[in-house]
N, C-alpha and C positions, 0 to 999 in steps of 0.2 A: 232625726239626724243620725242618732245610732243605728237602726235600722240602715241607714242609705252606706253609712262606712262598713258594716259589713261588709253589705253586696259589693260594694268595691274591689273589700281584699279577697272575698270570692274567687274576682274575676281576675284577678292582676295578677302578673308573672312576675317570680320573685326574681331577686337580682342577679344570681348566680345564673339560673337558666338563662335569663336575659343575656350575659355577659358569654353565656358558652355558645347560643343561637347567633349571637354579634360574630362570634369568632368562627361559625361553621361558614355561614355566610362570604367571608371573608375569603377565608381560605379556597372557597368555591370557586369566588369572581378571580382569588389570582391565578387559581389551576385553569379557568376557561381563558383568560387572556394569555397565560403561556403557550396552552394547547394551539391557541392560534396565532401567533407569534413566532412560534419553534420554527415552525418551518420558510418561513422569512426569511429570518438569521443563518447566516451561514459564514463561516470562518473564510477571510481569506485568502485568495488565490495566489500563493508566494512565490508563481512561475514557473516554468518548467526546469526541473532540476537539471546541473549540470552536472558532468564525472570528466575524471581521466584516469586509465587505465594501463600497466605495464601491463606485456605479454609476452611469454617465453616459450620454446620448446623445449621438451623433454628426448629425454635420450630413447624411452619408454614407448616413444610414438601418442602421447598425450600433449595438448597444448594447454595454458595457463595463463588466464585470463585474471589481473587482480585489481581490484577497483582499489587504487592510491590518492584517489581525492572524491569528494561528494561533496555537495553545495547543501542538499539537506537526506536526512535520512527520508525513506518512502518503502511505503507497506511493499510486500515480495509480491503481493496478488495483483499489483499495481505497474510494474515492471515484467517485461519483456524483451527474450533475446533474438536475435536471428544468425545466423551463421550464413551468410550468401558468400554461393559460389560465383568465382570469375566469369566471366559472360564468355571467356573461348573456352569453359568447360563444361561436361556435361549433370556434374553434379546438382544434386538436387536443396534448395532451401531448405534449412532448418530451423524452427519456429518452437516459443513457448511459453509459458511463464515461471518467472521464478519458483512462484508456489506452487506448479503442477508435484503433485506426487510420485512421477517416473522422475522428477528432476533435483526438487529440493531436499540434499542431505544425500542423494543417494549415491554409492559407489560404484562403477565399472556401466555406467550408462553412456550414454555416444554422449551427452550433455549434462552436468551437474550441477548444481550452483548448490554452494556453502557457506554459511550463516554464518562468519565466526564468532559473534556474541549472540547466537542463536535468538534473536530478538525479532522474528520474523519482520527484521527490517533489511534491505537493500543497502548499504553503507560502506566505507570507509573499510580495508580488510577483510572484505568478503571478495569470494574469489569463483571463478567459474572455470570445471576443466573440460575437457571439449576432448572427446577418442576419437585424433584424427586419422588413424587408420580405417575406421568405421565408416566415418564422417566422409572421408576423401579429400579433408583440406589438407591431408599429409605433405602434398608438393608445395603446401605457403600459398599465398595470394586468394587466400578467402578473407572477406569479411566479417568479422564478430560485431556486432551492433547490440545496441542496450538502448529501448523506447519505454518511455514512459507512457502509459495507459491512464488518462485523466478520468475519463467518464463521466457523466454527468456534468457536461459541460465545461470541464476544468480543460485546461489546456492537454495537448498531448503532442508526443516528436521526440526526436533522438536525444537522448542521454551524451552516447557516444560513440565511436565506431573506430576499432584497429584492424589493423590488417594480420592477419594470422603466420607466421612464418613456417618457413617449410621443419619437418621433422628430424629428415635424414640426413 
């Protein structure tokens, strides 16, 4: 009978390991069911955002585009502008995103857009200036427009859209 309880505690794992094998275990089955899970879930879709916008001219030959209301804040790589010209002109569309690097932050560009809580968010106080001389919207009656870029399925469409006033 001594003999056989030996061989026992030989073979038997003691409690500790037992208790940390339980817990690796564990740990395992909840990282496989997240891993498969994650992609499931997904936050959601709170619509497409709304804006309104003043716009002013400058004396400068610059126009001033300034977002005065936002329904929710939206990443800048997510947001897109366009500057269309009047259909009895011969100007050409201007197209972009927020984030592009010729546009975000940048000064004396035919199109700018500036961050003012530099939150690389689209919001409330951020403002867009447009070189309508450049541009050719200098005689007024262009449109500035502001779309929202959903991707992957989220919704997408206009923000907003002013009419640009003339310069001179």
């Amino acid at each position: 009978m001594e003999q056989a309880r030996r061989e026992q505690a030989e073979f038997a794992v003691s409690p500790v390991i037992a208790t940390i094998l339980l817990l690796a275990i564990t740990v395992m089955l909840a990282g496989g069911v997240y891993m498969m899970m994650s992609n499931t879930v997904r936050a959601p879709d709170k619509g497409l955002p709304q804006a309104n916008a003043n716009v002013r001219a400058l004396d400068n030959g610059y126009q001033v585009v300034t977002i005065t209301d936002m329904s929710q804040q939206v990443e800048t790589f997510r947001i897109k502008f366009q500057v269309v010209p009047p259909l009895s002109s011969n100007g050409t569309l201007i197209s972009g995103h927020t984030s592009d690097s010729n546009v975000y932050g940048v000064s004396g560009a035919n199109v700018s857009f500036h961050d003012r809580d530099a939150g690389f968010t689209v919001n409330r106080g951020d403002y867009f200036i447009i070189n309508a001389a450049a541009v050719g919207s200098d005689e007024g009656g262009w449109v500035f427009r502001m779309l929202y870029d959903g991707g992957g399925g989220l919704s997408s469409g206009e923000i907003m859209s002013v009419t640009l006033p003339a310069t001179n």
